[in-house]
TORBAVO-904926 format. One record per residue: x negated, z, y of N, C-alpha, C, O in turn; residue number from 1. Coordinates in steps of 0.02 Angstrom, whole numbers, plus 50000, padded with zeros to 5 digits. Example, Ala and Ser with C-alpha at 12.3 -4.5 7.8 and 13.67 -1.06 7.14 Angstrom:
REM residues 2
NODE    n_u    n_w    n_v   ca_u   ca_w   ca_v    c_u    c_w    c_v    o_u    o_w    o_v  num
NODE  49340  50390  49716  49385  50390  49775  49340  50390  49835  49288  50423  49834    1
NODE  49358  50354  49888  49316  50357  49947  49355  50394  50002  49330  50402  50057    2
END
This chain:
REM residues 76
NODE    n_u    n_w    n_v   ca_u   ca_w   ca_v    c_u    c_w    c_v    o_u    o_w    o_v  num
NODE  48284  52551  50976  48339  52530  50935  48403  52534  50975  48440  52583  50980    1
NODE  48410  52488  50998  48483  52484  51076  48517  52439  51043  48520  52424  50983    2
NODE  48549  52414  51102  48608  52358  51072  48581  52282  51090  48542  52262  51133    3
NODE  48614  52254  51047  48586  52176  51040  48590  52160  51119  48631  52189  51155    4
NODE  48537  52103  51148  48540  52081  51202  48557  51988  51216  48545  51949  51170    5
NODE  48582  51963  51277  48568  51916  51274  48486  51840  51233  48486  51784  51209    6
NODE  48441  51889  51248  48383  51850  51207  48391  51867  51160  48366  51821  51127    7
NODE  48415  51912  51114  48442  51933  51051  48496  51878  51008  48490  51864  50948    8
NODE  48538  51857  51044  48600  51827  51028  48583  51740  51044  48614  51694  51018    9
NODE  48533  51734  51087  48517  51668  51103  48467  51649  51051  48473  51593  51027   10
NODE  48414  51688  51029  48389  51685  50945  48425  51657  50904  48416  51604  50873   11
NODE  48478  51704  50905  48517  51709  50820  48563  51658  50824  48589  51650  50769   12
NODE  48590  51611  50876  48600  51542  50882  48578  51496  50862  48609  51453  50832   13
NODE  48507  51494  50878  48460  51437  50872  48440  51443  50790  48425  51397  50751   14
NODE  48444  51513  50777  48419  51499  50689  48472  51474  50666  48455  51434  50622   15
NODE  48552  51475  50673  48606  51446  50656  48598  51391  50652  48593  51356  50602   16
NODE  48595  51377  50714  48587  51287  50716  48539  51270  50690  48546  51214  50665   17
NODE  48464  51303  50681  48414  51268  50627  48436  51261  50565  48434  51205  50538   18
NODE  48462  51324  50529  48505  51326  50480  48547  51268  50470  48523  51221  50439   19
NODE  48608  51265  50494  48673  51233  50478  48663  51153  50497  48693  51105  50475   20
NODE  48626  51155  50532  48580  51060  50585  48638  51052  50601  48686  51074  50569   21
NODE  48643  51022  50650  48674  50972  50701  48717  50934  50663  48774  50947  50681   22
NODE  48716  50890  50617  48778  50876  50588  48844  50913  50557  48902  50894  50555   23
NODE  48817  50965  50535  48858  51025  50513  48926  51031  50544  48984  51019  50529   24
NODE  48880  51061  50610  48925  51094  50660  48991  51067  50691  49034  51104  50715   25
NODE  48995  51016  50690  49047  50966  50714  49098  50973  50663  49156  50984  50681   26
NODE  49085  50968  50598  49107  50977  50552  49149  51039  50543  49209  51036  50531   27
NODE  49118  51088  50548  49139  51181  50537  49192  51161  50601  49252  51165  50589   28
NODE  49169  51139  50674  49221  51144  50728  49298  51123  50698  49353  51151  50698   29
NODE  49271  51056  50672  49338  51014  50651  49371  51059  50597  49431  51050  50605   30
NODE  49363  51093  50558  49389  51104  50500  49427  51153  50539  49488  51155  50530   31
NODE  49388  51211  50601  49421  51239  50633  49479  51250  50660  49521  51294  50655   32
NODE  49473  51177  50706  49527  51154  50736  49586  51123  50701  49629  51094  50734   33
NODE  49592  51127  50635  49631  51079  50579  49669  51157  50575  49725  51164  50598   34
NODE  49636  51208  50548  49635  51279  50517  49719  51324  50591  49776  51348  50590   35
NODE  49661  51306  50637  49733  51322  50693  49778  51293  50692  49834  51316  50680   36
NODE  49761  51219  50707  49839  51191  50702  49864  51204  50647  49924  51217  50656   37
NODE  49849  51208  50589  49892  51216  50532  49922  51315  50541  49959  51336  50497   38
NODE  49906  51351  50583  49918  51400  50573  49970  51409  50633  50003  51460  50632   39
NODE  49979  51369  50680  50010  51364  50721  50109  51317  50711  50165  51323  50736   40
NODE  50080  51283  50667  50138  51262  50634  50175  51309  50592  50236  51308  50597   41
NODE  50149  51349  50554  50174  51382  50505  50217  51443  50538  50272  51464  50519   42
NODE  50166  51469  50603  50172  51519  50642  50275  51503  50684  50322  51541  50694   43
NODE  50262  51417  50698  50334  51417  50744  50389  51396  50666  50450  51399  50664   44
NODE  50353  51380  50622  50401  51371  50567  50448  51435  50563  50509  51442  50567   45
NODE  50401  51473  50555  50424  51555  50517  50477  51571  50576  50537  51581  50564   46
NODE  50449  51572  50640  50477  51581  50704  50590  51554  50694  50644  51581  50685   47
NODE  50562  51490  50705  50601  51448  50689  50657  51471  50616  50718  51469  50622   48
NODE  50633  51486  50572  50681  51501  50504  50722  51587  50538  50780  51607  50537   49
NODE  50653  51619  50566  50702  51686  50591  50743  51651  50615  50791  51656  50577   50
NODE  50758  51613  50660  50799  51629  50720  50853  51590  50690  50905  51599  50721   51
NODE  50860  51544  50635  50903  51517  50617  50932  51568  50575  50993  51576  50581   52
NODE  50903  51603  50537  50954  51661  50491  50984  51711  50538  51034  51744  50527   53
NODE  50951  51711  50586  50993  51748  50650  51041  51735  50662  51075  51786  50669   54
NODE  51069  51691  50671  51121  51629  50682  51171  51640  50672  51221  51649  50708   55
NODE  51152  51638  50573  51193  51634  50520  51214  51683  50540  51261  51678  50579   56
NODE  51182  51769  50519  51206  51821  50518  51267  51847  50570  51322  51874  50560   57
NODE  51226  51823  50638  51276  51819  50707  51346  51773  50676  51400  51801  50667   58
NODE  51339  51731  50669  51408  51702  50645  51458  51724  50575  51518  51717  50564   59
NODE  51409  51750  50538  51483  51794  50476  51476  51865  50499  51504  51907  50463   60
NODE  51448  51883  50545  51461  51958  50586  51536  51946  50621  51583  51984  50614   61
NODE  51535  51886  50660  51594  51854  50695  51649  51863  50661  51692  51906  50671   62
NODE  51647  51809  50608  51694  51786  50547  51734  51854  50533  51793  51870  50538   63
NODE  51682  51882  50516  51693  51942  50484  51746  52002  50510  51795  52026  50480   64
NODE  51715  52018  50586  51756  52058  50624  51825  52011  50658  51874  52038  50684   65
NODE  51815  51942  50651  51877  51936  50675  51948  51931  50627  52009  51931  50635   66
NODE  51899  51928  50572  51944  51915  50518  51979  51989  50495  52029  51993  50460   67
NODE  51940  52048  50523  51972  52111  50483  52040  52128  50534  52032  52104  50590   68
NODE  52107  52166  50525  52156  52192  50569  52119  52230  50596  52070  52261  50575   69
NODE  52157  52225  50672  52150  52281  50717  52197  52337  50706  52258  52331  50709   70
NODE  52160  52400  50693  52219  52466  50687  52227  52510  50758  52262  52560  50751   71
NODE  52208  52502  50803  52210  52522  50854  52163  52591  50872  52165  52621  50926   72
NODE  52113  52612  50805  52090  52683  50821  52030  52654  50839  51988  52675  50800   73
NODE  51996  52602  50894  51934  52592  50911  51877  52572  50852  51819  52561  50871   74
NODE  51896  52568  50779  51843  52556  50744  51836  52636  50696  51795  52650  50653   75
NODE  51877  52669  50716  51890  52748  50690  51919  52760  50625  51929  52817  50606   76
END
């Protein structure tokens, strides 16, 4: 009772593919490859919305401090 081996794993392939047949598989790939790209979009979306509220924030941080008087005690 060891660990699975190459002829082990080259089995449990072939019952897959007896299983799922040859038309399947192309299928599962594609849905795959749909599944990433769609997760990859979402991924630079999100990316993308941070960095724009970043922005914002950076700019009424600006607004903000330039708009208050200077009293001369460093922020004290």
């Amino acid at each position: 009772m060891g660990s699975i081996g190459w002829s082990e794993i080259i089995v449990i392939l072939l019952v897959v593919l007896l299983f799922f047949g040859s038309k399947r598989i192309p299928e599962l790939a594609r849905a795959l490859g749909k599944a990433s790209h769609e997760f990859k979009r979402a991924k630079e979306s999100i990316l993308r919305e941070g960095e724009e509220l970043m922005d914002e924030a950076e700019k009424a941080a600006a607004k903000e401090d330039s708009a208050k008087p200077s009293d001369g005690n460093g922020g004290n």
